[in-house]
HTML snippet that shows the backbone in 3Dmol.js (N, CA, C, O; Angstrom):
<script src="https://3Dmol.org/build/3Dmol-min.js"></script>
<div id="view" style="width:600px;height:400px;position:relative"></div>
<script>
const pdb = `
ATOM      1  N   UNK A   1     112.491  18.875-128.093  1.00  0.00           N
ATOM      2  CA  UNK A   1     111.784  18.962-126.823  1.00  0.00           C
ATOM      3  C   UNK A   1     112.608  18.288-125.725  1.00  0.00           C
ATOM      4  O   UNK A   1     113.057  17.142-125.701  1.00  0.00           O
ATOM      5  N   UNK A   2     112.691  19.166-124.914  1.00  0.00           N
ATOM      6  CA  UNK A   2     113.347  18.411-123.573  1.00  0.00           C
ATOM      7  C   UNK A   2     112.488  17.560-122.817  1.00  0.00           C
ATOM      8  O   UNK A   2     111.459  18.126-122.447  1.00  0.00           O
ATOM      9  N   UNK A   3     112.606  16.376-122.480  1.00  0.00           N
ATOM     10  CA  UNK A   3     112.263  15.166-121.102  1.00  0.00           C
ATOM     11  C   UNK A   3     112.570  15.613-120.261  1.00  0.00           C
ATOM     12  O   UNK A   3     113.436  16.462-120.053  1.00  0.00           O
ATOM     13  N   UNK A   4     111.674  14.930-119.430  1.00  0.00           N
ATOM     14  CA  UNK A   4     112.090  14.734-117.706  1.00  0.00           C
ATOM     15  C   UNK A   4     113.288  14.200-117.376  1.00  0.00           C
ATOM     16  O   UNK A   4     113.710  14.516-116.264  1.00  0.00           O
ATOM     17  N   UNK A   5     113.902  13.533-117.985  1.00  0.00           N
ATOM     18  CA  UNK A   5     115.094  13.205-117.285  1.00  0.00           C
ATOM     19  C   UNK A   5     116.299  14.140-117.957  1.00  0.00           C
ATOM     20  O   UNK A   5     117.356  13.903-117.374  1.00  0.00           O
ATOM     21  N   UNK A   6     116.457  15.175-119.057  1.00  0.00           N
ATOM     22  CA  UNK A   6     116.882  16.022-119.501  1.00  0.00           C
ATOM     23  C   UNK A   6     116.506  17.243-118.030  1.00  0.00           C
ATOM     24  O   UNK A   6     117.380  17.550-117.219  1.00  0.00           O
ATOM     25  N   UNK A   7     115.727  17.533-117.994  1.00  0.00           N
ATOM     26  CA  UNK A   7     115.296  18.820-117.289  1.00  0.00           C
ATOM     27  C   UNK A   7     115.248  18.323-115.994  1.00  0.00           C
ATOM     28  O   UNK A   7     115.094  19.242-115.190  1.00  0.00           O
ATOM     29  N   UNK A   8     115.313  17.317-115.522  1.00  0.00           N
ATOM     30  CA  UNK A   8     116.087  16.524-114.054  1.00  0.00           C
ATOM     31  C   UNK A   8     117.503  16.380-113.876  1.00  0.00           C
ATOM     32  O   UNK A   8     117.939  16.728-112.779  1.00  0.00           O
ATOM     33  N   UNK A   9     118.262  15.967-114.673  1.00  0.00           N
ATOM     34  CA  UNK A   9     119.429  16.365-115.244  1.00  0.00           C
ATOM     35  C   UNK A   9     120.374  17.775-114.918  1.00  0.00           C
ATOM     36  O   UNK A   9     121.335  18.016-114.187  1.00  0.00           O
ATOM     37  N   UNK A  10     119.514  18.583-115.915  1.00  0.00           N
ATOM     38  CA  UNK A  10     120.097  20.142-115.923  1.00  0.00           C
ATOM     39  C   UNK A  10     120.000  20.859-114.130  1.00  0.00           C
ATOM     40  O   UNK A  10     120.941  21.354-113.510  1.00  0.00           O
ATOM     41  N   UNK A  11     118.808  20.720-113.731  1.00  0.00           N
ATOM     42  CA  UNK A  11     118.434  20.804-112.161  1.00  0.00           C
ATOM     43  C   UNK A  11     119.646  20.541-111.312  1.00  0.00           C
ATOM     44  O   UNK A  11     120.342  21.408-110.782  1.00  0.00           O
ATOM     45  N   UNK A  12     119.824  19.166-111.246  1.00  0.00           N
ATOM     46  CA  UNK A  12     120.928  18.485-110.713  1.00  0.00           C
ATOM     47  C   UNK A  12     122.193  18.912-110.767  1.00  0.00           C
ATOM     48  O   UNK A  12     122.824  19.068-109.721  1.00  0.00           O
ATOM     49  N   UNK A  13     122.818  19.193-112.142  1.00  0.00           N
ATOM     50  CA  UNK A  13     124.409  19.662-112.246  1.00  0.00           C
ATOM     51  C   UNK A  13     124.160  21.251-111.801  1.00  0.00           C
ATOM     52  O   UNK A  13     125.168  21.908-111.545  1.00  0.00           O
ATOM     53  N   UNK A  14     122.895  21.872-111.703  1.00  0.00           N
ATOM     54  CA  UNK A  14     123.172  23.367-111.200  1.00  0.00           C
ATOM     55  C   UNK A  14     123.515  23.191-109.466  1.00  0.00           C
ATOM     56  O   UNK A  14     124.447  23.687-108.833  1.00  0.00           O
ATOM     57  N   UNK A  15     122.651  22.502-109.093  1.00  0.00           N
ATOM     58  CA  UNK A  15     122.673  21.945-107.471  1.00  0.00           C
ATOM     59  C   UNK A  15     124.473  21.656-107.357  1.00  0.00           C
ATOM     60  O   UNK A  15     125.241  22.153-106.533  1.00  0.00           O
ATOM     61  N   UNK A  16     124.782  20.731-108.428  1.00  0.00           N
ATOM     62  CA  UNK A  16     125.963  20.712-107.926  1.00  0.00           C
ATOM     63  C   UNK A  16     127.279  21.755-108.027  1.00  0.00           C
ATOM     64  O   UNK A  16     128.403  21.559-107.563  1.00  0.00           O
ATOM     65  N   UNK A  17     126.691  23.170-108.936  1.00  0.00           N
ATOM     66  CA  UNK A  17     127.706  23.844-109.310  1.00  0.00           C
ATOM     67  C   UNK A  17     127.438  24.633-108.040  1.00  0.00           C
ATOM     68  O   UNK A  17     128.366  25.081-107.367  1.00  0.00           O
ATOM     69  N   UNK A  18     126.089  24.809-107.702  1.00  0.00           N
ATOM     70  CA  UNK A  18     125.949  25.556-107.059  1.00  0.00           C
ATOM     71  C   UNK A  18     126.741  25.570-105.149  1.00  0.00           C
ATOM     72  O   UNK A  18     127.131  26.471-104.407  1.00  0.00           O
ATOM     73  N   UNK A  19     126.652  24.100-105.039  1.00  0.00           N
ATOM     74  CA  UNK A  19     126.954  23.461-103.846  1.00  0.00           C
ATOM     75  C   UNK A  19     128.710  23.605-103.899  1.00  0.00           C
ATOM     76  O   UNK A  19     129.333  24.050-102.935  1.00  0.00           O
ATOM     77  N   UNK A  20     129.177  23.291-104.789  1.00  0.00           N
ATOM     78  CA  UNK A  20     130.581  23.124-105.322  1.00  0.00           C
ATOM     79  C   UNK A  20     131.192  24.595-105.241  1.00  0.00           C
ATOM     80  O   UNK A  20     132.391  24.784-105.039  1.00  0.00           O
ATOM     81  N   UNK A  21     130.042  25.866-105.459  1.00  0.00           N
ATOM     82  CA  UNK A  21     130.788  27.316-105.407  1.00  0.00           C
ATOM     83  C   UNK A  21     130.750  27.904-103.710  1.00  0.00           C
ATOM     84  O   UNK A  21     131.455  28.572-102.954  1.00  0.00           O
ATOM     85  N   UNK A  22     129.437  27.172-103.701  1.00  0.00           N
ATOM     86  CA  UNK A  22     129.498  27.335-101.918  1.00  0.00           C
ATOM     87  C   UNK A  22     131.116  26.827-101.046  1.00  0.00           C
ATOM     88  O   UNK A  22     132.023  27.486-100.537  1.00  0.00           O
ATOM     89  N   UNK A  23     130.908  25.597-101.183  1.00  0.00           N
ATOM     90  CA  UNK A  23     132.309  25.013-100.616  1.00  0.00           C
ATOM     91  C   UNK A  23     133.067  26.334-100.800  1.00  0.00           C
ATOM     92  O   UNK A  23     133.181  27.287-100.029  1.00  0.00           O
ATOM     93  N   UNK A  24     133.507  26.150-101.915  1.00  0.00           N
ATOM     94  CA  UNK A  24     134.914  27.122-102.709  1.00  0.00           C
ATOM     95  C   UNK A  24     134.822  28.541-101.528  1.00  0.00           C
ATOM     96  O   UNK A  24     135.681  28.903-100.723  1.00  0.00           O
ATOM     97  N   UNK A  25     133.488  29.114-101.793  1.00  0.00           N
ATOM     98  CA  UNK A  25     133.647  30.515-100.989  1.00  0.00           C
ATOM     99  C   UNK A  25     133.538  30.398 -99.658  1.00  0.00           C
ATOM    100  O   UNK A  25     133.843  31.420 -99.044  1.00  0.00           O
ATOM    101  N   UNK A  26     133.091  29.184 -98.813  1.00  0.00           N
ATOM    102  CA  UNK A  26     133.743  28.909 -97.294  1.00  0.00           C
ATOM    103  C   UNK A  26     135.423  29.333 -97.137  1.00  0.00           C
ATOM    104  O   UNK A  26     135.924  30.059 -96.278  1.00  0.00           O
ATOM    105  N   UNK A  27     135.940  28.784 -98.011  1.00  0.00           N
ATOM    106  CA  UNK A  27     137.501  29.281 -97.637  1.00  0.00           C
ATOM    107  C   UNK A  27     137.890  30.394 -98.874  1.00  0.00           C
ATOM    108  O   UNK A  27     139.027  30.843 -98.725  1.00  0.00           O
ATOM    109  N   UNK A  28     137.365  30.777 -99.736  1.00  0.00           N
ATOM    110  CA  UNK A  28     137.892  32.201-100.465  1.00  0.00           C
ATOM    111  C   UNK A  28     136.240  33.204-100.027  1.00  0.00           C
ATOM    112  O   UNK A  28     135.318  33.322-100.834  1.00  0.00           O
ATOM    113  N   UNK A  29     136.234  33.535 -99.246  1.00  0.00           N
ATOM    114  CA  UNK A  29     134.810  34.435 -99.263  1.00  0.00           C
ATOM    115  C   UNK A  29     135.251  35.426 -99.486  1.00  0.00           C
ATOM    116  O   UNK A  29     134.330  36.216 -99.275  1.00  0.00           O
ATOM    117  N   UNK A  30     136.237  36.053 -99.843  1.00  0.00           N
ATOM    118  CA  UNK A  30     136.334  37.792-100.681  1.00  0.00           C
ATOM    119  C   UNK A  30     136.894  37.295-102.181  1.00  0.00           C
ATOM    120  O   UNK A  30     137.965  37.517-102.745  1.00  0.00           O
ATOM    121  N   UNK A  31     136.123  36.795-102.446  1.00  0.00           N
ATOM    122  CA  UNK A  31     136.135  36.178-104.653  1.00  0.00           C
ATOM    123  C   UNK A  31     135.030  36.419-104.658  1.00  0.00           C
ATOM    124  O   UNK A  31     134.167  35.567-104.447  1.00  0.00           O
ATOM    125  N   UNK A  32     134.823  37.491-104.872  1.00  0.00           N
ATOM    126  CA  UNK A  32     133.260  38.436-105.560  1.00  0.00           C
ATOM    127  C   UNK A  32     133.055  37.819-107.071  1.00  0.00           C
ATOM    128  O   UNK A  32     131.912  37.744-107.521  1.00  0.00           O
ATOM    129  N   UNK A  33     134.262  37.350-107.901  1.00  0.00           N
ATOM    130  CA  UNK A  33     133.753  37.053-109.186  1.00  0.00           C
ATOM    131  C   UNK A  33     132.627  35.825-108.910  1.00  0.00           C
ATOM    132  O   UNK A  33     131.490  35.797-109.380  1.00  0.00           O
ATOM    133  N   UNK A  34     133.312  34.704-107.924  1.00  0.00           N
ATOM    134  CA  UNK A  34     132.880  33.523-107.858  1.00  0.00           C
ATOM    135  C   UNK A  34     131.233  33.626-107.154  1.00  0.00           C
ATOM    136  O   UNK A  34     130.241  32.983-107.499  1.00  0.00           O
ATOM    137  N   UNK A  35     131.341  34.559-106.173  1.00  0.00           N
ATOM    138  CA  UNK A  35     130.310  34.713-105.574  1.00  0.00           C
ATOM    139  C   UNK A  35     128.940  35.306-106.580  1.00  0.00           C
ATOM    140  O   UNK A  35     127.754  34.984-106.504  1.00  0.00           O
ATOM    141  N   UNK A  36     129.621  36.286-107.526  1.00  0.00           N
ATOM    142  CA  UNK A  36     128.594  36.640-108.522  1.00  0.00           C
ATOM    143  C   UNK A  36     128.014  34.709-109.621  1.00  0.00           C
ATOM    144  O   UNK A  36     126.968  34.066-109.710  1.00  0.00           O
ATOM    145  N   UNK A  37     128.925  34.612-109.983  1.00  0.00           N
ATOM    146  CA  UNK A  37     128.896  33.128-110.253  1.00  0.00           C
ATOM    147  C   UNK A  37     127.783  32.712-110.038  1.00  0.00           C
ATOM    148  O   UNK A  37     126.775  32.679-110.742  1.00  0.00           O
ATOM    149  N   UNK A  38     128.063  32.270-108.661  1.00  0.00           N
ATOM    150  CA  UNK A  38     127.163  31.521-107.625  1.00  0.00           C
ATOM    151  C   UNK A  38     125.743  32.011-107.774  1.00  0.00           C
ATOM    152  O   UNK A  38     124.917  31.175-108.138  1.00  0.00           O
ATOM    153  N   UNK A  39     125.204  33.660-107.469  1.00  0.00           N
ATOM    154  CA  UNK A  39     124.491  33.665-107.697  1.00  0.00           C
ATOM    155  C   UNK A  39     123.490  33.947-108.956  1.00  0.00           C
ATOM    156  O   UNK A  39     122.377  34.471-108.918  1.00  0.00           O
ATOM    157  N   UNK A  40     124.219  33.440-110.097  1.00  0.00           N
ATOM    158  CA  UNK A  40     124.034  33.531-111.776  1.00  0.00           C
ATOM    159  C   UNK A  40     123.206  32.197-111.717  1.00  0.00           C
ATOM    160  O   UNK A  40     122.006  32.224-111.991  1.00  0.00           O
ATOM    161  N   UNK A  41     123.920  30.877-111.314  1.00  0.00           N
ATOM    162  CA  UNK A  41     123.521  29.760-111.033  1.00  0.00           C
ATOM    163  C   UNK A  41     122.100  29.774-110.349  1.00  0.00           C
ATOM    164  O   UNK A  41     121.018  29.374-110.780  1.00  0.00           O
ATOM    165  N   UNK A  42     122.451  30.378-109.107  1.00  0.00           N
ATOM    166  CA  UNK A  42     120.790  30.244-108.315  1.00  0.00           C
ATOM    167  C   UNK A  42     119.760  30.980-108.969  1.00  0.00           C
ATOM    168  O   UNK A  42     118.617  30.706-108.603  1.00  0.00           O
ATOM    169  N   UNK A  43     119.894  31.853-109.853  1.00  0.00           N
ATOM    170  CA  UNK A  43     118.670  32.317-110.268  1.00  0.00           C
ATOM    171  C   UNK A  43     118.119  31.418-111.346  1.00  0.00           C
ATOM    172  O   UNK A  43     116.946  31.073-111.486  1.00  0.00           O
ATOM    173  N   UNK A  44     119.390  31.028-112.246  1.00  0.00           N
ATOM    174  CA  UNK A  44     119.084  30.101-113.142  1.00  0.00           C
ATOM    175  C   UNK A  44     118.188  28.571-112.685  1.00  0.00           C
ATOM    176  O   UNK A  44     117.553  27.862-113.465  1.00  0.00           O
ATOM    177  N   UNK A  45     118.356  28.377-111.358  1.00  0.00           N
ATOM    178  CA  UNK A  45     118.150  27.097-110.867  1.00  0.00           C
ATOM    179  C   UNK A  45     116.407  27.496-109.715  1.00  0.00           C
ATOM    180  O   UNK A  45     115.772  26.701-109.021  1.00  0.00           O
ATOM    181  N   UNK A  46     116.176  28.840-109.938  1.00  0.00           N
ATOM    182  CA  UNK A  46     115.151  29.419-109.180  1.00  0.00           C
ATOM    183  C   UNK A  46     113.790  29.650-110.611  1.00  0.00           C
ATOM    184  O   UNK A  46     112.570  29.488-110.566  1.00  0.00           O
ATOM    185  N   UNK A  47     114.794  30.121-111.863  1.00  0.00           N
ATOM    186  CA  UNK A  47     113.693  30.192-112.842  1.00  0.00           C
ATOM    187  C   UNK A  47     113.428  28.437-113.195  1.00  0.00           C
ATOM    188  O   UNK A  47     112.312  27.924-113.111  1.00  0.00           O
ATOM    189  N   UNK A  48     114.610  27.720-113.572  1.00  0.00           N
ATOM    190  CA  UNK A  48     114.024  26.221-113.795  1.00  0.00           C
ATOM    191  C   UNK A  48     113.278  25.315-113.032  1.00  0.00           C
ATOM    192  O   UNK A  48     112.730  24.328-113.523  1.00  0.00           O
ATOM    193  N   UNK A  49     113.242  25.607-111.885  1.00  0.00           N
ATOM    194  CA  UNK A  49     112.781  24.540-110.307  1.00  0.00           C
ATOM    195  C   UNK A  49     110.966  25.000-111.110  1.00  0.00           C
ATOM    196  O   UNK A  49     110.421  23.990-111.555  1.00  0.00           O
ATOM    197  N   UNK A  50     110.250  26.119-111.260  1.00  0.00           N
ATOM    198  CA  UNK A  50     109.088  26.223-110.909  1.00  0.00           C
ATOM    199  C   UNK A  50     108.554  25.434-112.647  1.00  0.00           C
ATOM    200  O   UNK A  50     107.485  24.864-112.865  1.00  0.00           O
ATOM    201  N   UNK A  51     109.440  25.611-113.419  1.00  0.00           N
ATOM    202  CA  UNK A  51     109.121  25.367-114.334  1.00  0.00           C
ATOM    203  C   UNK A  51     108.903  23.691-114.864  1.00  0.00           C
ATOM    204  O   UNK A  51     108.082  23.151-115.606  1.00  0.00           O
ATOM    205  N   UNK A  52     110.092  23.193-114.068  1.00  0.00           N
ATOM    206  CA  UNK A  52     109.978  21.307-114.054  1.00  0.00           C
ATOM    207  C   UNK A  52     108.921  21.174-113.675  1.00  0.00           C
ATOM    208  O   UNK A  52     108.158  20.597-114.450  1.00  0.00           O
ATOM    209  N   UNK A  53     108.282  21.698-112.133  1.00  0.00           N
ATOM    210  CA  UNK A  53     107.363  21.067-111.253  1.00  0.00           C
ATOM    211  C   UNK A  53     106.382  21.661-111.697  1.00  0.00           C
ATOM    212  O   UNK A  53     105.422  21.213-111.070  1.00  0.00           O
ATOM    213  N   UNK A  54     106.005  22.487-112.485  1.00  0.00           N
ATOM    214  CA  UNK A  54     104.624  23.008-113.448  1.00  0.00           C
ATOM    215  C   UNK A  54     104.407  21.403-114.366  1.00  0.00           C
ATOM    216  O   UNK A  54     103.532  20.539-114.311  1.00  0.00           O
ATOM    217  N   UNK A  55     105.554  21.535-115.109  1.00  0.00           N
ATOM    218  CA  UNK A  55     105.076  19.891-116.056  1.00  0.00           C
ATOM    219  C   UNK A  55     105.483  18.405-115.196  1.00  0.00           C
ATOM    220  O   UNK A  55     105.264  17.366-115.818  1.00  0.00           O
ATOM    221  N   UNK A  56     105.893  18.323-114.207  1.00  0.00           N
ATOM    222  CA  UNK A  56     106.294  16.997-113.842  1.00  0.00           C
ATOM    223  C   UNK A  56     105.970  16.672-112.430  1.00  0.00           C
ATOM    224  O   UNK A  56     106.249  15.579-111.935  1.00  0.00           O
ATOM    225  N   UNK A  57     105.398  17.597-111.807  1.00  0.00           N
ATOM    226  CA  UNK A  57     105.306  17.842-110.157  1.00  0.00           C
ATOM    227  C   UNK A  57     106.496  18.245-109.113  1.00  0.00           C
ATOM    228  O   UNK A  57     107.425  18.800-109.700  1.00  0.00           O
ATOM    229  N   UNK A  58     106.647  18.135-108.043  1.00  0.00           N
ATOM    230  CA  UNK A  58     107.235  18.838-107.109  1.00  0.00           C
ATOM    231  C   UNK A  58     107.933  18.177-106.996  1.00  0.00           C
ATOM    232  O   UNK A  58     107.696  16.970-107.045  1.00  0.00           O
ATOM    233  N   UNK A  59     109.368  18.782-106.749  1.00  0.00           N
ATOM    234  CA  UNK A  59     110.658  17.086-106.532  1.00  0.00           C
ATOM    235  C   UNK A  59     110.992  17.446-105.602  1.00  0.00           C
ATOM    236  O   UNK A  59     112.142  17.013-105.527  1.00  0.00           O
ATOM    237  N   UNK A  60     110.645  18.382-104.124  1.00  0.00           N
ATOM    238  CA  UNK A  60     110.894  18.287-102.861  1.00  0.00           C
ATOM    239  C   UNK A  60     110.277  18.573-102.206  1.00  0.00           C
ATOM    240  O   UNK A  60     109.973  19.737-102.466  1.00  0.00           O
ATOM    241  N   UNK A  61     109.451  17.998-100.780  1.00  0.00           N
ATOM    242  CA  UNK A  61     108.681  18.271-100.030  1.00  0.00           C
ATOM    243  C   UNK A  61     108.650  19.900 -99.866  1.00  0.00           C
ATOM    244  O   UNK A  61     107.580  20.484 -99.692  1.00  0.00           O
ATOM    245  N   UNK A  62     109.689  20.472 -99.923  1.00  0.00           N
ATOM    246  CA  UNK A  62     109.768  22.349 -99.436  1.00  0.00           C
ATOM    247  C   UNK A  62     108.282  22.411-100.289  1.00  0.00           C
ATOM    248  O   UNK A  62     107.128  22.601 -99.905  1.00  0.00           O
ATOM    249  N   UNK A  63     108.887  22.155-101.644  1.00  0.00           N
ATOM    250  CA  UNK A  63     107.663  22.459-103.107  1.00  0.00           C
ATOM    251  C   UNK A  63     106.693  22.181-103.099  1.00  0.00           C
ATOM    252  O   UNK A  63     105.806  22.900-103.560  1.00  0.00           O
ATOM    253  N   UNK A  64     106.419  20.666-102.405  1.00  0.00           N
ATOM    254  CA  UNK A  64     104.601  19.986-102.310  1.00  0.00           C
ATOM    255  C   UNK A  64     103.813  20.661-101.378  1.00  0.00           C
ATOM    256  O   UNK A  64     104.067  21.562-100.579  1.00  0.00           O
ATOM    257  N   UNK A  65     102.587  19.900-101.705  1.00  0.00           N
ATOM    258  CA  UNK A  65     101.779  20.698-100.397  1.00  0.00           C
ATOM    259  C   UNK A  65     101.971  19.023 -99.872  1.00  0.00           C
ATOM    260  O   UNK A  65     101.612  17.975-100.408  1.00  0.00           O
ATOM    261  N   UNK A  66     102.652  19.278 -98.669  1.00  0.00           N
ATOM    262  CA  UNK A  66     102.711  18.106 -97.350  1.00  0.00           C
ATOM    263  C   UNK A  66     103.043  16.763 -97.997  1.00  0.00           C
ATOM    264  O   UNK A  66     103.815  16.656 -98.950  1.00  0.00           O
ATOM    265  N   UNK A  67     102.411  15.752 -97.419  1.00  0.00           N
ATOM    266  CA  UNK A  67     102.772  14.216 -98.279  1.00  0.00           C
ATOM    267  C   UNK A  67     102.462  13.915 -99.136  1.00  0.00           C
ATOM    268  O   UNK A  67     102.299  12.706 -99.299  1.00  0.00           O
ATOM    269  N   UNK A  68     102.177  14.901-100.274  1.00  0.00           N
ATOM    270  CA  UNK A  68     101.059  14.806-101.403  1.00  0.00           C
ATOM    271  C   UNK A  68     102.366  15.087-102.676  1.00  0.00           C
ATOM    272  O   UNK A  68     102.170  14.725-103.836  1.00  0.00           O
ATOM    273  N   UNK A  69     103.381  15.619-102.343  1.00  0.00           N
ATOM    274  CA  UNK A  69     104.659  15.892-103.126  1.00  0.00           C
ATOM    275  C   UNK A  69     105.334  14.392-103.808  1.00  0.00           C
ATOM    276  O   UNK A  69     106.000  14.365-104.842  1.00  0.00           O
ATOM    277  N   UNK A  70     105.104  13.595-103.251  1.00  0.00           N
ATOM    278  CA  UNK A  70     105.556  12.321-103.916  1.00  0.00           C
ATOM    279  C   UNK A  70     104.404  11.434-103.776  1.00  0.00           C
ATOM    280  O   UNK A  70     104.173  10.745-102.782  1.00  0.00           O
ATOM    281  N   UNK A  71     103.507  11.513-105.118  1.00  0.00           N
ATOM    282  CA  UNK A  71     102.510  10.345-104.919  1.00  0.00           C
ATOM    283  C   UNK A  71     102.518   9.730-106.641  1.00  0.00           C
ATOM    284  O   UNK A  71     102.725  10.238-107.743  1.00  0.00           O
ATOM    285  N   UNK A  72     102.187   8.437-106.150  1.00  0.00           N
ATOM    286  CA  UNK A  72     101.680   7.791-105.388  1.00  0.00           C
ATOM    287  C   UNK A  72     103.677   7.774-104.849  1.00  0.00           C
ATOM    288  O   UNK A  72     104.616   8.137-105.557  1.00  0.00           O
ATOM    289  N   UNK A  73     103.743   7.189-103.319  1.00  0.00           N
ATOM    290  CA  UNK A  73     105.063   6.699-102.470  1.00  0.00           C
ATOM    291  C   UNK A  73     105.180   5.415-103.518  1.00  0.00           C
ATOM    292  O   UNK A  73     104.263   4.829-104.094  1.00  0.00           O
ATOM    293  N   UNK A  74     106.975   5.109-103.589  1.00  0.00           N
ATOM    294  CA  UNK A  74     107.458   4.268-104.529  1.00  0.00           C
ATOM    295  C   UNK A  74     106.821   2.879-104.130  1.00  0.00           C
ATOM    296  O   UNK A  74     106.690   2.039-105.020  1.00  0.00           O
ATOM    297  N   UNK A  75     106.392   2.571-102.754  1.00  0.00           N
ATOM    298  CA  UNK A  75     106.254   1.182-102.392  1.00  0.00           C
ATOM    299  C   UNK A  75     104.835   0.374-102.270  1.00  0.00           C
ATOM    300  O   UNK A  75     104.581  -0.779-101.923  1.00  0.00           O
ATOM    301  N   UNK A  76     103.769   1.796-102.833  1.00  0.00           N
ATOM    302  CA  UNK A  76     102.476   2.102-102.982  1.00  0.00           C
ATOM    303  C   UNK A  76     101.914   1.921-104.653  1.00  0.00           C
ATOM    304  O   UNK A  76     102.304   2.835-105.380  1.00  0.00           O
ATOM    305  N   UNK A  77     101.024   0.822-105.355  1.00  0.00           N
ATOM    306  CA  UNK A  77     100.909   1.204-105.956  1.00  0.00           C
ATOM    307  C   UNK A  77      99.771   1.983-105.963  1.00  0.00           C
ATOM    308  O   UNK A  77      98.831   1.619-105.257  1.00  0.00           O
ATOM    309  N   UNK A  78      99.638   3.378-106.887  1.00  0.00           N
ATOM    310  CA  UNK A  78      98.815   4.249-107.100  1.00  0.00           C
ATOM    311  C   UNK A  78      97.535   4.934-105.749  1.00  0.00           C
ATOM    312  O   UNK A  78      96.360   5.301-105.726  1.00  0.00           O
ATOM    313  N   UNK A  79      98.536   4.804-104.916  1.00  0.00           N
ATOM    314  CA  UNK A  79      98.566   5.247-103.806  1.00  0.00           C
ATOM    315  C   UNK A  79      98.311   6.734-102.952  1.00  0.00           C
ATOM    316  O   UNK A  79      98.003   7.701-103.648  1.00  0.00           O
ATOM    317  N   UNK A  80      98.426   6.920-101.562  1.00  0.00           N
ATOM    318  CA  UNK A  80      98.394   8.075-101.264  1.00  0.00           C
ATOM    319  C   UNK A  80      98.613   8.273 -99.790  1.00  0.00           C
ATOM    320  O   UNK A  80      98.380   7.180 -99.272  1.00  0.00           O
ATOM    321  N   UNK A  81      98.904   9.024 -98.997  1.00  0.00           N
ATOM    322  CA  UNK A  81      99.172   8.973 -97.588  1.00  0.00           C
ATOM    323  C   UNK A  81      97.794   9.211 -96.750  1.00  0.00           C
ATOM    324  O   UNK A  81      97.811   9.205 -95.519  1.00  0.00           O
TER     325      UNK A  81
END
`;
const viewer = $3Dmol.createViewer("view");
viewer.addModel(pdb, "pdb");
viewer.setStyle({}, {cartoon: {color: "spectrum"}});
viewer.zoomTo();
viewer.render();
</script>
């Protein structure tokens, strides 16, 4: 069974492959292989995103509904906005 910090983890290094292929195709933007790449990654990182925040909640405001995406706030205990 995968954890939260396993499946926080996997999230993360796609963000960064994904961010890392971006760069790359700013200065090669006719590398269709890379660009297919790229978007192999985002789908992969589009099916996992709904699936973390089904078992663990929303890890970015886009995802929450409003200030309710990070509760309780770290400086709150068991808290709420």
């Amino acid at each position: 069974m995968i954890n939260t910090n396993d499946c926080l983890h996997n999230l993360m290094a796609l963000r960064f492959v994904m961010w890392d292929l971006h760069l790359y195709l700013d200065t090669h933007p006719d590398d269709e292989e890379k660009l297919c790449l790229l978007n192999t990654y985002k789908e992969k990182y589009a099916a996992m995103l709904p699936e973390y925040e089904s078992k663990y909640g929303p890890l970015c405001p886009e995802t929450g509904a409003g200030c309710s995406w990070l509760t309780p706030f770290p400086w709150v205990k068991g808290g709420c906005c």
